[in-house]
LOKE-785241 format. One record per residue (C-alpha): residue in one letter; z negated, y, x. Coordinates in steps of 0.25 Angstrom, whole numbers, plus 5000, padded with zeros to 4 digits. Layout:
N
AZYX/...
This chain:
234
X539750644660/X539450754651/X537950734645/X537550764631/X536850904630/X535950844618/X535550714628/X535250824640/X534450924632/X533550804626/X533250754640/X532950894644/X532050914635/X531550774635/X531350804651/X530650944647/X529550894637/X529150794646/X528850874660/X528351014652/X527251044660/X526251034646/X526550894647/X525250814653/X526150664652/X527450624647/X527650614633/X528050474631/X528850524618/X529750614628/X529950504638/X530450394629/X531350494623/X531950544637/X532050394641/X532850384627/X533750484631/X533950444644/X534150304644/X535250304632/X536150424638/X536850404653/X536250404665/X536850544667/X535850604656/X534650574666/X534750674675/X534550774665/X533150724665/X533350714681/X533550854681/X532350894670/X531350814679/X531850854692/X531750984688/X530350994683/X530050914697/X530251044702/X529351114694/X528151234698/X527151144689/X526751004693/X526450944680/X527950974677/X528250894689/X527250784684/X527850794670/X529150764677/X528750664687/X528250574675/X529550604667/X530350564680/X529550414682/X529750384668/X531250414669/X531350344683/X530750224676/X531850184667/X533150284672/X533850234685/X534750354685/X533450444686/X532950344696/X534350384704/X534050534702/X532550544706/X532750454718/X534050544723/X533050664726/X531650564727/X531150664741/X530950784732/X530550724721/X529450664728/X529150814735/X529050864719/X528150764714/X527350724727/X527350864734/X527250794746/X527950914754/X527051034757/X528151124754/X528351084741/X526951054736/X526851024722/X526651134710/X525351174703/X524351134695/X523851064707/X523050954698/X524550894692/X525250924705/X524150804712/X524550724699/X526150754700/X525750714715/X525150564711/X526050524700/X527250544709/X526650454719/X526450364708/X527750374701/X528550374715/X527650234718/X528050174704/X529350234708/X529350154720/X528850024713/X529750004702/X531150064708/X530950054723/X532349964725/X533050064716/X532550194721/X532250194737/X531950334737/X530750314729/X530350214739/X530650294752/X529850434745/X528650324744/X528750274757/X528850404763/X527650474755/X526750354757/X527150334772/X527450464777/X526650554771/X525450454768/X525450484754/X524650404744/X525250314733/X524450244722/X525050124726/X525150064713/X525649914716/X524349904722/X523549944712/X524449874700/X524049754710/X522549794711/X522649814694/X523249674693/X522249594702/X521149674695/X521749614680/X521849464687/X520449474691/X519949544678/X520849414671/X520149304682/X518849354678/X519049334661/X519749204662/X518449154672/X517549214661/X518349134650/X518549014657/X517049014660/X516649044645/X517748924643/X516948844651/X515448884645/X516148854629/X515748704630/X514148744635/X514148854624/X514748784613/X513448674615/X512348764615/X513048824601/X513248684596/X511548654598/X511248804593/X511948784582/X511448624579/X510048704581/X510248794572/X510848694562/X509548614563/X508748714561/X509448764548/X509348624541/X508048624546/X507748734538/X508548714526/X507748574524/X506448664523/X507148744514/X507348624503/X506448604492/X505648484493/X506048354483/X505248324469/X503948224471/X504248064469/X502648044467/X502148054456/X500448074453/X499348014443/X498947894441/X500247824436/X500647834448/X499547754455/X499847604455/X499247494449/X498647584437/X498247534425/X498947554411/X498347644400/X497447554390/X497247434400/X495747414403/
């Protein structure tokens, strides 16, 4: 099929801004946009991208090939023609990412060469995780670094499962807490019950010292003796 030259030159440069060697992650803005493209046109308009990335796989500077490694694993994730594509020459693109070969080591600076290194045993892990039934060559490039050259993955079922039994154990431990406070309530509900009966006393107690005191129902002088005797008797 004859592809539209506007769709290619967008993917170009799509491709481009995100592997320059200024760039220290992949802007998130580029990739939706390149998986916009992408996903809407045929299949065929991938390997353009294929072609960008595989090119800059082959680059002198390694955080180009970083750049395009992380551009490569997002594409991989959702494109199954790129899948196809990667996985028809998966030998060398392991020996550009890994540099498991000592004649072709990987390209200065040293620093993001190591990273390039680590991120393609993790992305070729992932790899191998999510799309091992579909992609065998992913899982024989893993088998054969891991086995026979004794190369170290980060295993990362392992620690998924090691981050999910440390989240169960950290959940156990809150609900024995709550459960136990559950269980402390009716104790602590008494002992507010009586603080505050105490504190009720003591406030009537108080208000009663408070109140004036009543007028007198006595009254003083003689009247008021019994049994007195009337003016002008003898």
């Amino acid at each position: 099929m004859i592809l539209s030259q506007p769709v290619r030159e967008a993917i170009v440069k799509l491709c481009e801004q995100a592997t320059d060697k200024s760039q220290r992650e992949l802007a998130p803005a580029v990739c939706r946009q390149l998986r916009e493209v992408l996903t809407k046109n045929e299949d065929a308009y991938v390997s353009v991208a294929y072609s960008v990335i595989w090119g800059c796989l082959q680059s002198s500077n390694a955080q180009i090939r970083l750049n395009a490694l992380l551009l490569a694993d997002d594409i991989f994730k959702y494109h199954r023609k790129f899948r196809q594509l990667i996985c028809s020459s998966f030998s060398t693109f392991l020996e550009l990412t890994v540099g498991h070969r000592h004649e072709r080591p990987l390209p200065d600076p040293a620093p993001v060469a190591e990273v390039l290194r680590q991120t393609s045993l993790t992305v070729v892990e992932q790899w191998k995780d999510n799309f091992g039934k579909q992609c065998p060559q992913v899982v024989s490039g893993y088998r054969y670094l891991q086995g026979s050259l004794g190369l170290r993955f980060p295993d990362l079922q392992a620690r998924a499962a090691q981050r999910r039994a440390q989240q169960d154990a950290r959940r156990a431990r809150t609900q024995e807490l709550l459960r136990q406070r559950y269980a402390r309530l009716p104790d602590e509900l008494d002992r507010v019950r009586s603080t505050a009966d105490a504190l009720l006393q003591q406030m009537e107690s108080c208000l009663g010292l408070l109140q004036p005191a009543g007028p007198s129902t006595t009254t003083s002088g003689p009247a008021a003796a019994g049994g007195g005797e009337a003016p002008g008797d003898l």
